[in-house]
N, CA, C and O atoms as a Tinker XYZ file with bonds, in Angstrom:
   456  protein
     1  N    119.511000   94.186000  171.288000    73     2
     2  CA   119.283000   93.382000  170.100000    64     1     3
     3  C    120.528000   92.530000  169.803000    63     2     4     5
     4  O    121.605000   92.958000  170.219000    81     3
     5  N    120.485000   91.016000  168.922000    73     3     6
     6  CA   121.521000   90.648000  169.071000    64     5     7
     7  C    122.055000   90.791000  167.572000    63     6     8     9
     8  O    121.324000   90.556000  166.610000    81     7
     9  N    123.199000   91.139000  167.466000    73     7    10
    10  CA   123.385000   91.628000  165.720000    64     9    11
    11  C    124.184000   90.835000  164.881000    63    10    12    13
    12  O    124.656000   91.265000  163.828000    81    11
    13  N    124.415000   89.304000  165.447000    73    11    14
    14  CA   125.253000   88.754000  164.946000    64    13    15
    15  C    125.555000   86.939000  165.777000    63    14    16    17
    16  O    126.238000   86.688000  166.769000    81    15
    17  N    124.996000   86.266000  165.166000    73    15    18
    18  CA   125.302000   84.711000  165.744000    64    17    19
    19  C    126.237000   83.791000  164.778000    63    18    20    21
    20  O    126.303000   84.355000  163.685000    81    19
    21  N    126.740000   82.972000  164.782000    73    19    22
    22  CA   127.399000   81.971000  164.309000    64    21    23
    23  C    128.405000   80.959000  165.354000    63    22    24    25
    24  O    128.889000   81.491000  166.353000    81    23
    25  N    128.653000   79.656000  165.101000    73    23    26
    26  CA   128.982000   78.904000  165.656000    64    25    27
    27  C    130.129000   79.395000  166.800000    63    26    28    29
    28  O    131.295000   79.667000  166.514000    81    27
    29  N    129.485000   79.455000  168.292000    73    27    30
    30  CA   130.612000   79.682000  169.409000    64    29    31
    31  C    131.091000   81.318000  169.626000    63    30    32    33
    32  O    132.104000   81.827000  170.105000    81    31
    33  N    129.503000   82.020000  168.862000    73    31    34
    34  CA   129.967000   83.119000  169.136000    64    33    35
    35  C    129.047000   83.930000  168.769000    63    34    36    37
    36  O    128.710000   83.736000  167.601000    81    35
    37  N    128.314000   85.047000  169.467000    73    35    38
    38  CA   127.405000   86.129000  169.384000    64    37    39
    39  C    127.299000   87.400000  169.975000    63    38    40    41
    40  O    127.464000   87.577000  171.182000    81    39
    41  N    127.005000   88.379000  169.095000    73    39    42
    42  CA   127.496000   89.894000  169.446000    64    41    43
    43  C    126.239000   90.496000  169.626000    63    42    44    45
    44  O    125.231000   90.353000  168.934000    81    43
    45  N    126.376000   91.060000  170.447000    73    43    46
    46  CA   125.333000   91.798000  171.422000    64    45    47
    47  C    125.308000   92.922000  171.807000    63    46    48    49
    48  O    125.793000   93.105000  172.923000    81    47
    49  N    124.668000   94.287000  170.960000    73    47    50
    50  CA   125.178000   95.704000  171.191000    64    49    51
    51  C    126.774000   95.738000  171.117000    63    50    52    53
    52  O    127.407000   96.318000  172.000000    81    51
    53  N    127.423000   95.096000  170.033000    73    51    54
    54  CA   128.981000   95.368000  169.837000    64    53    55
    55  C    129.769000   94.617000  170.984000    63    54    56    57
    56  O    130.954000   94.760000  171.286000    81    55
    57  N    128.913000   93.862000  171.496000    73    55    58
    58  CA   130.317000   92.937000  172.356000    64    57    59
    59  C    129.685000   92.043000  171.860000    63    58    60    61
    60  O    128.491000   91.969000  171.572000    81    59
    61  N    131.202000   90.748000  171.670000    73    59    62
    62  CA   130.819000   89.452000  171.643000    64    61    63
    63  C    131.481000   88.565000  172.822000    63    62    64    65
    64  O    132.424000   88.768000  173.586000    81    63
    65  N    130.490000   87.391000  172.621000    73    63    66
    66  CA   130.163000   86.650000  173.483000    64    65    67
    67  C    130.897000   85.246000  173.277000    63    66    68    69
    68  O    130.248000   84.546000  172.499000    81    67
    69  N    131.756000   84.789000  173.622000    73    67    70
    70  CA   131.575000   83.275000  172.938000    64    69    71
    71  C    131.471000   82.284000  174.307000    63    70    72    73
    72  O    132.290000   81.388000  174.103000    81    71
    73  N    130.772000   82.043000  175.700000    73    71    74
    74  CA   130.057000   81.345000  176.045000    64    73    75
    75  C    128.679000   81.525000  176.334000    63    74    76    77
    76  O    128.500000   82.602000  176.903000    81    75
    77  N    127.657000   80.885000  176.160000    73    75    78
    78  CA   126.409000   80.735000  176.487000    64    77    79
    79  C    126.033000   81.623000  177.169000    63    78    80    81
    80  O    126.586000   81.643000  178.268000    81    79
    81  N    125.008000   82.717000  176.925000    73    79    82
    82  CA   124.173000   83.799000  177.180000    64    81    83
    83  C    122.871000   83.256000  177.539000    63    82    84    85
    84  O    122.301000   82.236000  177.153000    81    83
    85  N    122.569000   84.051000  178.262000    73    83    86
    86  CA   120.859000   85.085000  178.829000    64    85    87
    87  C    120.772000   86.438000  178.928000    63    86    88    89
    88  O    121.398000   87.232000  179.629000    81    87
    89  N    119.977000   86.575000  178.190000    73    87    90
    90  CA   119.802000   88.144000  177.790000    64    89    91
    91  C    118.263000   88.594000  178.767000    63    90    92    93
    92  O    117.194000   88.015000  178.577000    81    91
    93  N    118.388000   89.353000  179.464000    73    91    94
    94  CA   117.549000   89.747000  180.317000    64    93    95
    95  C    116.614000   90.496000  179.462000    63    94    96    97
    96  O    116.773000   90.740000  178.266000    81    95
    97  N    115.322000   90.934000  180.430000    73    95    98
    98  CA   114.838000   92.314000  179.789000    64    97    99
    99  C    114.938000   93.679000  179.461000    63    98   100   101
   100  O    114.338000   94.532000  178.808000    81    99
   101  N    116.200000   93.513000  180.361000    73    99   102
   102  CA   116.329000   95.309000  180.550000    64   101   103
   103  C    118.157000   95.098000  179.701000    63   102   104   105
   104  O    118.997000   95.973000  179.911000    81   103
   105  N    118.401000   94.224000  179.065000    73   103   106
   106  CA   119.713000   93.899000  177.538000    64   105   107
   107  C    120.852000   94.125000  178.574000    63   106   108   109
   108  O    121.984000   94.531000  178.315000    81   107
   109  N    120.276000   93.738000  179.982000    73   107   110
   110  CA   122.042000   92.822000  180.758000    64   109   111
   111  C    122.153000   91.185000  180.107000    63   110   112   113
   112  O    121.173000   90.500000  179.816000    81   111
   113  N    123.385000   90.823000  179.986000    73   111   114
   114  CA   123.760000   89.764000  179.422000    64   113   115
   115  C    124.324000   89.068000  180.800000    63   114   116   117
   116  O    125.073000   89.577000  181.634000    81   115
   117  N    123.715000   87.687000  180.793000    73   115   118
   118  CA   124.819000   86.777000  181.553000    64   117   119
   119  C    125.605000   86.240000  180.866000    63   118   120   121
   120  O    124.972000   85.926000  179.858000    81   119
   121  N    126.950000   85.817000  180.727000    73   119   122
   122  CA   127.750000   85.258000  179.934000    64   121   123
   123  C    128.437000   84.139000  181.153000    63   122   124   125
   124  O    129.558000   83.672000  180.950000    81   123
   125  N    128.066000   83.965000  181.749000    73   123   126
   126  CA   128.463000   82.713000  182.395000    64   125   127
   127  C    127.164000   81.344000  182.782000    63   126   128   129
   128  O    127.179000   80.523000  183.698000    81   127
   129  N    126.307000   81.516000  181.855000    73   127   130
   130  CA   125.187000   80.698000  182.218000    64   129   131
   131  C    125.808000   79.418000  181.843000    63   130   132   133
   132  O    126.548000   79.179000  180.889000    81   131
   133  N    125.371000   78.635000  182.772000    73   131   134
   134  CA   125.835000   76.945000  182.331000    64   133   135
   135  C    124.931000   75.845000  183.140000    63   134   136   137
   136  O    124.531000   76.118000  184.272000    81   135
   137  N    124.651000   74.709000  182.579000    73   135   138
   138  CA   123.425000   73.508000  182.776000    64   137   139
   139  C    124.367000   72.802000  183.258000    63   138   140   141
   140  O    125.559000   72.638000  182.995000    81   139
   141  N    123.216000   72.178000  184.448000    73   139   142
   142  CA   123.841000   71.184000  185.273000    64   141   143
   143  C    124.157000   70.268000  184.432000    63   142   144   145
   144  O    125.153000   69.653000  184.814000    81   143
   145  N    123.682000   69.856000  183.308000    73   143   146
   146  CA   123.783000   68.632000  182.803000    64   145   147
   147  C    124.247000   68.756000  180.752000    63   146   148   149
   148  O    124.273000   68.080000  179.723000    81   147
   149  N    124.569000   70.384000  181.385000    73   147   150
   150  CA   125.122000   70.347000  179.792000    64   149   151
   151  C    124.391000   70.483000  178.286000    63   150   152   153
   152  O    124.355000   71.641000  177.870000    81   151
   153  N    124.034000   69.863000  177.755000    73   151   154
   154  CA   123.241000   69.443000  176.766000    64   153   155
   155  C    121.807000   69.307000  176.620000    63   154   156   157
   156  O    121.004000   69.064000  175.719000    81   155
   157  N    121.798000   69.627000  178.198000    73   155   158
   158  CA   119.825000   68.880000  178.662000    64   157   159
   159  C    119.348000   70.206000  179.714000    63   158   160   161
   160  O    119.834000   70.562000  180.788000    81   159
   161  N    118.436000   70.643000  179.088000    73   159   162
   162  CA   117.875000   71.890000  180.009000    64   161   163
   163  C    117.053000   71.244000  180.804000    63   162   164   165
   164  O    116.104000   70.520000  180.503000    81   163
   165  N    117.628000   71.658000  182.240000    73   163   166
   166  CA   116.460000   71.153000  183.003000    64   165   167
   167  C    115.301000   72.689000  184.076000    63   166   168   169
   168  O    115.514000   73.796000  183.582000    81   167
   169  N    114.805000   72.705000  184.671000    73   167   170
   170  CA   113.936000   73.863000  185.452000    64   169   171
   171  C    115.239000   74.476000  186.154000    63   170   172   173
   172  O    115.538000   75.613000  185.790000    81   171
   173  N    116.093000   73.828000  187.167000    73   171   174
   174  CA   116.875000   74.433000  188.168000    64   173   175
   175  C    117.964000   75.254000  187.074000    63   174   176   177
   176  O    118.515000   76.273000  187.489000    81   175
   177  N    118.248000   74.758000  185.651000    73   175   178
   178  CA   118.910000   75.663000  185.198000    64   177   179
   179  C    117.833000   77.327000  184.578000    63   178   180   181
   180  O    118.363000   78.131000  183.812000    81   179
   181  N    117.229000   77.411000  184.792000    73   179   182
   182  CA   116.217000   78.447000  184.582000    64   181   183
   183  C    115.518000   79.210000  185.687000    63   182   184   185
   184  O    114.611000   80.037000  185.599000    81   183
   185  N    116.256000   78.659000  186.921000    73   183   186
   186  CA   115.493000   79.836000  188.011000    64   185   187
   187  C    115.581000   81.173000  187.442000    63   186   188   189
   188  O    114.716000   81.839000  186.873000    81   187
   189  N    117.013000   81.478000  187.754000    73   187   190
   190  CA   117.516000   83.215000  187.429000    64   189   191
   191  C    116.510000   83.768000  186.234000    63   190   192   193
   192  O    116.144000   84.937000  186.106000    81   191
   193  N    116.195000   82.788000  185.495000    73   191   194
   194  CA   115.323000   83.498000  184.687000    64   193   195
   195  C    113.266000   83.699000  185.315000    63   194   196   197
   196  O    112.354000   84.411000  184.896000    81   195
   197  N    113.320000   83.020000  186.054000    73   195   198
   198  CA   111.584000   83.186000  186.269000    64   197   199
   199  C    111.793000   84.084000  186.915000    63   198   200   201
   200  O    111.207000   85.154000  186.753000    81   199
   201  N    112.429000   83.937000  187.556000    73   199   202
   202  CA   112.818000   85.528000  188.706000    64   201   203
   203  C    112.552000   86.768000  188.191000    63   202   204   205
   204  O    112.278000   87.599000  189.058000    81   203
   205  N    112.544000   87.173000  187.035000    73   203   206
   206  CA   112.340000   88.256000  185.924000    64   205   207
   207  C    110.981000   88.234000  185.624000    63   206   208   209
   208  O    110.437000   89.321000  185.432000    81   207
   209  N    110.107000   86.875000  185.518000    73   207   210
   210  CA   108.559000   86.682000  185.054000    64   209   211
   211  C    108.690000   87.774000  183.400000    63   210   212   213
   212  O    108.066000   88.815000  183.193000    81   211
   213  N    109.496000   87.229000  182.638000    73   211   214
   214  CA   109.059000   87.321000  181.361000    64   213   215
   215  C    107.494000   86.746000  180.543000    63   214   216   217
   216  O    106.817000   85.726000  180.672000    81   215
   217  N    107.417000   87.547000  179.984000    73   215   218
   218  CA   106.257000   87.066000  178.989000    64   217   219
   219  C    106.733000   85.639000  177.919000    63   218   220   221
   220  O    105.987000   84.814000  177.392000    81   219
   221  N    107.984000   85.728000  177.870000    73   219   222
   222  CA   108.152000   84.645000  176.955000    64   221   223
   223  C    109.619000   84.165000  177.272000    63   222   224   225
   224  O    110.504000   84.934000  177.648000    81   223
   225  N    109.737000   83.187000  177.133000    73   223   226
   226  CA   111.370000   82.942000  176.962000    64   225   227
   227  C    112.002000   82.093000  175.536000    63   226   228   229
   228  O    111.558000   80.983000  175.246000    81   227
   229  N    112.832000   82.611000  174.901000    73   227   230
   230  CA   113.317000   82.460000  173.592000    64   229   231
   231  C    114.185000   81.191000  173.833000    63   230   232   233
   232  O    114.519000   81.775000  174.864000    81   231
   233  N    114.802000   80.138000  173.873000    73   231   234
   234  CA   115.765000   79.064000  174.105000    64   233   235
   235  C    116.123000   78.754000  172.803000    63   234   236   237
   236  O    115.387000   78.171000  172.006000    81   235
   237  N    117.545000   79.244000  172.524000    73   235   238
   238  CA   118.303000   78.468000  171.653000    64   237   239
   239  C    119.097000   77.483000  171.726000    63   238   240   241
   240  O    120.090000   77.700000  172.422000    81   239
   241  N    118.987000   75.984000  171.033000    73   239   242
   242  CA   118.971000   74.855000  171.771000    64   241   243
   243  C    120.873000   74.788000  171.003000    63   242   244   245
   244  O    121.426000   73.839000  171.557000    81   243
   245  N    121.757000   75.408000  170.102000    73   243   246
   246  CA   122.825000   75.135000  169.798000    64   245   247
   247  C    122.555000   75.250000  168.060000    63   246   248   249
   248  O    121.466000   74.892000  167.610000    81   247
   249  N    123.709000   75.811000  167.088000    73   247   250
   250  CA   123.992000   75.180000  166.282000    64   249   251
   251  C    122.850000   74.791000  165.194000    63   250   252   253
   252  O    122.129000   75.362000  164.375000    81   251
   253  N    123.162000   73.235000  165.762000    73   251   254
   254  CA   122.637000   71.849000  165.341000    64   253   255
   255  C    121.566000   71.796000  165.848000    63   254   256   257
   256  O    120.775000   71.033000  165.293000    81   255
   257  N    120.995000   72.666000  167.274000    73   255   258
   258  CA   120.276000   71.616000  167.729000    64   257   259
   259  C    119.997000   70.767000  168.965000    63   258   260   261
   260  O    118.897000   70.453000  169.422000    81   259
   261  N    121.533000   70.379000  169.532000    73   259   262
   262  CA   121.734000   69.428000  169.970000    64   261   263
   263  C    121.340000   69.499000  171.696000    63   262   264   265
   264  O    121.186000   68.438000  172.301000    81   263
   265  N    121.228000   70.527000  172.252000    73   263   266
   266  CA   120.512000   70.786000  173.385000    64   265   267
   267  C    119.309000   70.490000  173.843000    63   266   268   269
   268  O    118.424000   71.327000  173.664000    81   267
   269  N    119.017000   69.325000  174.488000    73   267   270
   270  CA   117.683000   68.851000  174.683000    64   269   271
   271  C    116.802000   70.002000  175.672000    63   270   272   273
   272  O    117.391000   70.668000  176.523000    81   271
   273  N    115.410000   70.116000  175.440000    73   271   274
   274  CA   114.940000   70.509000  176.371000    64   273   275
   275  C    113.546000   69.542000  176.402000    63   274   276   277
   276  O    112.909000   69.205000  175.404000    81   275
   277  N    113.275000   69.223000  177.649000    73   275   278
   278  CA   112.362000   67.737000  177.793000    64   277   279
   279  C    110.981000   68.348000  177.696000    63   278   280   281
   280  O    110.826000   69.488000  178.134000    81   279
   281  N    110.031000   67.737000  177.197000    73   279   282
   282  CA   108.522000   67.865000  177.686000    64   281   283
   283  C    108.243000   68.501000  178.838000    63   282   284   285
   284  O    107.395000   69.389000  178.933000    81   283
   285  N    109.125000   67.964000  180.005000    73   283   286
   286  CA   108.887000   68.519000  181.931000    64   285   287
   287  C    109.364000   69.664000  182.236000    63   286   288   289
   288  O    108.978000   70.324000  183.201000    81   287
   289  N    110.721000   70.184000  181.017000    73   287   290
   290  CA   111.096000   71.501000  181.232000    64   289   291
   291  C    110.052000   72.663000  180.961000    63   290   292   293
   292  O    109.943000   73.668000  181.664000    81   291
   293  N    109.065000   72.280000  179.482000    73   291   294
   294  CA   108.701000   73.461000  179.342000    64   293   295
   295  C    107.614000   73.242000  179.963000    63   294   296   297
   296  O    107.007000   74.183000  180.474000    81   295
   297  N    107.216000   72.123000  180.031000    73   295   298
   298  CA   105.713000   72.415000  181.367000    64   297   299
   299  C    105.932000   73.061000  182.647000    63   298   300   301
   300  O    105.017000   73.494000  183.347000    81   299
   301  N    106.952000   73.105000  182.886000    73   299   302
   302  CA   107.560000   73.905000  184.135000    64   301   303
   303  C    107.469000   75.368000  183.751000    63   302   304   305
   304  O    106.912000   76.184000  184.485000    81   303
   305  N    107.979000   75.665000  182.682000    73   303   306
   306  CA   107.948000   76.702000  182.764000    64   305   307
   307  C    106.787000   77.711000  181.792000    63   306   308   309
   308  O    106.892000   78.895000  181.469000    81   307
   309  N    105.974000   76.979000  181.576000    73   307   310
   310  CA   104.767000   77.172000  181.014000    64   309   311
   311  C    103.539000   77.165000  182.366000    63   310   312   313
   312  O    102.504000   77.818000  182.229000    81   311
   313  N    103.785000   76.424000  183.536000    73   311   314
   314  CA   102.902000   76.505000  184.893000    64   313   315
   315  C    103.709000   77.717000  185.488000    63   314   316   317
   316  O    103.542000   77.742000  186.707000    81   315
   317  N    104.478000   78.670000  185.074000    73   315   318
   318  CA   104.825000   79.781000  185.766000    64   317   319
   319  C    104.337000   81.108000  184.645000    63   318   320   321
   320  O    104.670000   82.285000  184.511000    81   319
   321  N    103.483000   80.286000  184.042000    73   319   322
   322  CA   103.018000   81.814000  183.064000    64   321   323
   323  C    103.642000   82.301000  182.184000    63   322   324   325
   324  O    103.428000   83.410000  181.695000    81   323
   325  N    104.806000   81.250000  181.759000    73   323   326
   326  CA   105.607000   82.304000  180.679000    64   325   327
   327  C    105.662000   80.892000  179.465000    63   326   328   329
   328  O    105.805000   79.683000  179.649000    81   327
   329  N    105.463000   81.780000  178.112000    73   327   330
   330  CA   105.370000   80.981000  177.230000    64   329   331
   331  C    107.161000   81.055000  176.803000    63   330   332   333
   332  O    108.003000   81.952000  176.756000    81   331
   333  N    107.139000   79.563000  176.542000    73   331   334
   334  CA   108.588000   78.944000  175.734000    64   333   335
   335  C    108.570000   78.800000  174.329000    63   334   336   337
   336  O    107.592000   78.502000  173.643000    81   335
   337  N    109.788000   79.047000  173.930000    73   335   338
   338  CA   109.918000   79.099000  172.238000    64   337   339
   339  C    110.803000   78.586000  172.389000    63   338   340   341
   340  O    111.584000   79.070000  173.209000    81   339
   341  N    111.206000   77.220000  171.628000    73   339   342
   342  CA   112.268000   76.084000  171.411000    64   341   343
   343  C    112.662000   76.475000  170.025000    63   342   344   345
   344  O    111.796000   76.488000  169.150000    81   343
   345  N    114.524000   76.959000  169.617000    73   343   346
   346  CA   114.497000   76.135000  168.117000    64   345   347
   347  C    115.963000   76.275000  168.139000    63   346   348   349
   348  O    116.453000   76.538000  169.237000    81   347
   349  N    116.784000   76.143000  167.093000    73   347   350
   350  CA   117.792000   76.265000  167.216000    64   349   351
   351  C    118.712000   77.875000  167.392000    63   350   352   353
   352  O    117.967000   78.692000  167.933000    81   351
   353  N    119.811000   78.347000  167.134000    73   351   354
   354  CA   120.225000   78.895000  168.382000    64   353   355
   355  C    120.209000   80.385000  167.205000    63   354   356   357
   356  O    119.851000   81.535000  167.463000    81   355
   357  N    120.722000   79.830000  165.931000    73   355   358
   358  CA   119.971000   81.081000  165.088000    64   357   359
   359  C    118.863000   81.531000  164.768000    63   358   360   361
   360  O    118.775000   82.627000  164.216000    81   359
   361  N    117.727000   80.731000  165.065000    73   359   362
   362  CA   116.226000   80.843000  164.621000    64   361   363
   363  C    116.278000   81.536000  166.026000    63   362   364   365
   364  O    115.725000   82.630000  166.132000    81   363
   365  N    116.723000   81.139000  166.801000    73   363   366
   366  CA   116.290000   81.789000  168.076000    64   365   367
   367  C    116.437000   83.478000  168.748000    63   366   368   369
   368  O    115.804000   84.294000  169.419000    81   367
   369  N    117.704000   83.308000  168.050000    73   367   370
   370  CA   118.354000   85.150000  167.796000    64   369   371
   371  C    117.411000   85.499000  167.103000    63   370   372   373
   372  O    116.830000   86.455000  167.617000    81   371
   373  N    116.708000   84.970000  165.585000    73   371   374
   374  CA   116.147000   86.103000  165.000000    64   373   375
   375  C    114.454000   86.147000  165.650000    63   374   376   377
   376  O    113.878000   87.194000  165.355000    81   375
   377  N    113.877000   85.461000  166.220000    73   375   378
   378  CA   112.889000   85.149000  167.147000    64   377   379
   379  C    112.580000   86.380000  168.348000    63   378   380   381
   380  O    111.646000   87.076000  168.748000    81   379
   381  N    114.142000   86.115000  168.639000    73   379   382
   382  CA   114.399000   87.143000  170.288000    64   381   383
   383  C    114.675000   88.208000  169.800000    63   382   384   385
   384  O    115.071000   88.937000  170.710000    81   383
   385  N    114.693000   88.907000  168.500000    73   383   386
   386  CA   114.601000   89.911000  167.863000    64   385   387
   387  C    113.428000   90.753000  167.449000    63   386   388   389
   388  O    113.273000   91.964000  167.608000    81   387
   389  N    112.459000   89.682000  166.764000    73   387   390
   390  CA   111.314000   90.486000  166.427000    64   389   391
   391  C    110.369000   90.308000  167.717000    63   390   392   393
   392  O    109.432000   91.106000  167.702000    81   391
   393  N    110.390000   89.623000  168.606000    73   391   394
   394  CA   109.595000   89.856000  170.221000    64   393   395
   395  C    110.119000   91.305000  170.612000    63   394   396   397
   396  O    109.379000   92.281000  170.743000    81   395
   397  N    111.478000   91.308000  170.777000    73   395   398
   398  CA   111.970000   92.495000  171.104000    64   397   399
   399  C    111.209000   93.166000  170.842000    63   398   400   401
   400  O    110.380000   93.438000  171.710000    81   399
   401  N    111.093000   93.807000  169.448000    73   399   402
   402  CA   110.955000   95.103000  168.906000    64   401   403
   403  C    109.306000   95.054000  169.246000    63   402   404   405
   404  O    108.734000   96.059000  168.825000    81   403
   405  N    108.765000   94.457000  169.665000    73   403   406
   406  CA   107.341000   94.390000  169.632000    64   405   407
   407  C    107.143000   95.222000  171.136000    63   406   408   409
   408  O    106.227000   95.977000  171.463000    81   407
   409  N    108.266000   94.821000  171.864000    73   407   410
   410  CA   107.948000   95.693000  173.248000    64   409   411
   411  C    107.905000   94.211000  174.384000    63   410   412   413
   412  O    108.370000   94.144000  175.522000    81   411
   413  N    107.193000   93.158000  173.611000    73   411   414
   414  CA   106.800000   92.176000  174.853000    64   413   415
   415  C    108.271000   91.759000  175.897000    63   414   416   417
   416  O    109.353000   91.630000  175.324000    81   415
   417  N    108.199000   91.607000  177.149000    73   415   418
   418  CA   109.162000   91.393000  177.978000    64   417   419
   419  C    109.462000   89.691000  177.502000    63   418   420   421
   420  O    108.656000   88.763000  177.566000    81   419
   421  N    111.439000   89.640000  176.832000    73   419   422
   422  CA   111.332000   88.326000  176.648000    64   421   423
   423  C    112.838000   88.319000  176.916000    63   422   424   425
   424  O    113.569000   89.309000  176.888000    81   423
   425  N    113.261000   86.821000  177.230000    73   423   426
   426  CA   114.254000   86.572000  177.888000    64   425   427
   427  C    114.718000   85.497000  176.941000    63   426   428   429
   428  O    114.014000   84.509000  176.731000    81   427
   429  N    115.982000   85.682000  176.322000    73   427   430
   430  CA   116.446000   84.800000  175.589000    64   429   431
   431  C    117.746000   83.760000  176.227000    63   430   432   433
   432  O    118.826000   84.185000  176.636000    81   431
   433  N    117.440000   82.715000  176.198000    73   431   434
   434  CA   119.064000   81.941000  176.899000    64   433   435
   435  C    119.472000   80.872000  175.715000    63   434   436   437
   436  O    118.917000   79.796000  175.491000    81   435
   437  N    120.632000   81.472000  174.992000    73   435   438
   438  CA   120.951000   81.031000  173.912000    64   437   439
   439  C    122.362000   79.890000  174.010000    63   438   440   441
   440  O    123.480000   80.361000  174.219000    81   439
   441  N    122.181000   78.488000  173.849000    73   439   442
   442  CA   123.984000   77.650000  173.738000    64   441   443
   443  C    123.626000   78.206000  172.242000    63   442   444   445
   444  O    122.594000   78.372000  171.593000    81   443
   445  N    125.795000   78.517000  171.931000    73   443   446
   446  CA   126.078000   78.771000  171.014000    64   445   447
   447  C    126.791000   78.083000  170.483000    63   446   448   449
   448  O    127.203000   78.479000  169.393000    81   447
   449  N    127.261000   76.769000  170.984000    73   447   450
   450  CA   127.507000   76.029000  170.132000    64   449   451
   451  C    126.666000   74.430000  169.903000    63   450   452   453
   452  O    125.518000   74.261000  170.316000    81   451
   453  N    127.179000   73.724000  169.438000    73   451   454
   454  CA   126.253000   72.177000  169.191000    64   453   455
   455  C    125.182000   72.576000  168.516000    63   454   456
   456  O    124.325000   71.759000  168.178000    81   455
């Protein structure tokens, strides 16, 4: 569960994080996730995650916001069976929270800052 977000930084079972996470299903953390293009999610930054075939994936886009994810991303990853949830990066923690507790397999990849 994640117990704590704010700008450039999020705690996760008592560790914090301050670059960009993916939180698996089974609550391993990547802390080195990073987009080819930064600001703009594209499919190739989301392999490592289909690889898992979650039921859902949580995307927190920053902050603000400011993390694009295009129309082509989530059709991509909506033609692999897994539903996408876009919003910003705190709506998204508390999102990837109550999926959690529900049991459904969900994969959150959160920018924590912008």
């Amino acid at each position: 569960m994640i117990e704590d977000y704010k700008f450039g930084q999020i705690r996760i079972k008592g560790k914090v994080y301050r670059s960009d996470v993916i939180i698996y299903p089974d609550g391993k953390v990547n802390d080195s996730w990073w987009r080819k293009e930064g600001h703009l999610l594209l499919p190739q930054d989301l392999e490592e995650i289909i690889i898992e075939k979650p039921d859902v994936l949580v995307v927190g886009t920053g902050n603000y916001g400011l993390m694009e994810v295009p129309a082509s991303t989530r059709e991509w990853v909506k033609s692999k069976g897994i539903k996408i949830i876009v919003h910003t990066t705190e709506k998204a923690c508390s999102t990837y929270n109550q999926l959690k507790k529900t049991g459904i397999k969900v994969v959150a990849a959160l920018h924590l800052t912008c």
